[in-house]
C-alpha positions as a printed Julia matrix, in Angstrom:
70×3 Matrix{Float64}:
  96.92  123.78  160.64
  95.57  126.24  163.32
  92.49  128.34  162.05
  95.21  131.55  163.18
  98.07  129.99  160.79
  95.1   129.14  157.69
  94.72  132.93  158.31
  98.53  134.2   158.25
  99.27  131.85  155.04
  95.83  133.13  153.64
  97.07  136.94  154.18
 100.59  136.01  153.03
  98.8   134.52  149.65
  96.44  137.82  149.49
  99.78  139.88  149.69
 101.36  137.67  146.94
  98.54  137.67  144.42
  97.77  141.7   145.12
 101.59  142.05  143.85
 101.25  140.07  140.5
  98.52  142.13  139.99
 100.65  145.3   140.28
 103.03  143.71  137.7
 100.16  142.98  135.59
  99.32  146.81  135.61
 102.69  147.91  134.81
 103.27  145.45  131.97
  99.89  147.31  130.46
 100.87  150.64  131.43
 104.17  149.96  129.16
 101.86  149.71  126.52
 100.63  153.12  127.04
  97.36  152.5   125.73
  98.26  150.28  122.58
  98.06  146.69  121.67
 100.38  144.79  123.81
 103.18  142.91  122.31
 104.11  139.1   122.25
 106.57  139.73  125.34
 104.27  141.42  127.15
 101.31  139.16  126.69
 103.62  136.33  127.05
 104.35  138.45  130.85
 100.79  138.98  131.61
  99.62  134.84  130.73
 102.59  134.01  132.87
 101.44  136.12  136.14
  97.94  135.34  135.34
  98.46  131.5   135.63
 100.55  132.4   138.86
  97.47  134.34  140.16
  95.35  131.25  139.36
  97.64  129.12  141.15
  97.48  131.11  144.43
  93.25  131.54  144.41
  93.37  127.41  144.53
  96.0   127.41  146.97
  93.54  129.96  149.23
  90.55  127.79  148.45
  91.99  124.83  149.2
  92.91  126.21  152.77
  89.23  125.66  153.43
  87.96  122.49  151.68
  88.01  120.77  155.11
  85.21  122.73  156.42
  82.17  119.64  155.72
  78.8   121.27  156.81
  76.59  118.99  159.02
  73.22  118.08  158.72
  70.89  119.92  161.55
């Protein structure tokens, strides 16, 4: 993979994670302050895990950088 397509994928996964976090948001904004319910916490593990899921996907799109020794 080209350092320009590591780049589109890595903006593409940015884009992706930014809108679980908006769903994240409005499942708390349903609560409107109060203690979330089962559903929504149930919601909010499920996107979180997704979110996880994406930051190693980023981070593994540059593990193959191996620094040299000078």
């Amino acid at each position: 993979m080209t350092n320009e397509q590591k780049a589109e994928y890595y903006h593409e996964l940015l884009l992706k994670h930014d809108k679980l976090d908006g769903k994240v948001a409005d499942i708390k904004s349903e609560a409107a302050g109060m203690t979330l319910n089962k559903d929504q916490e149930r919601r909010i593990n499920e996107l979180e895990a997704e979110k996880t899921k994406i930051v190693a996907e980023a981070q593994r799109l540059f593990h193959t950088y191996k620094p040299t020794r000078a």
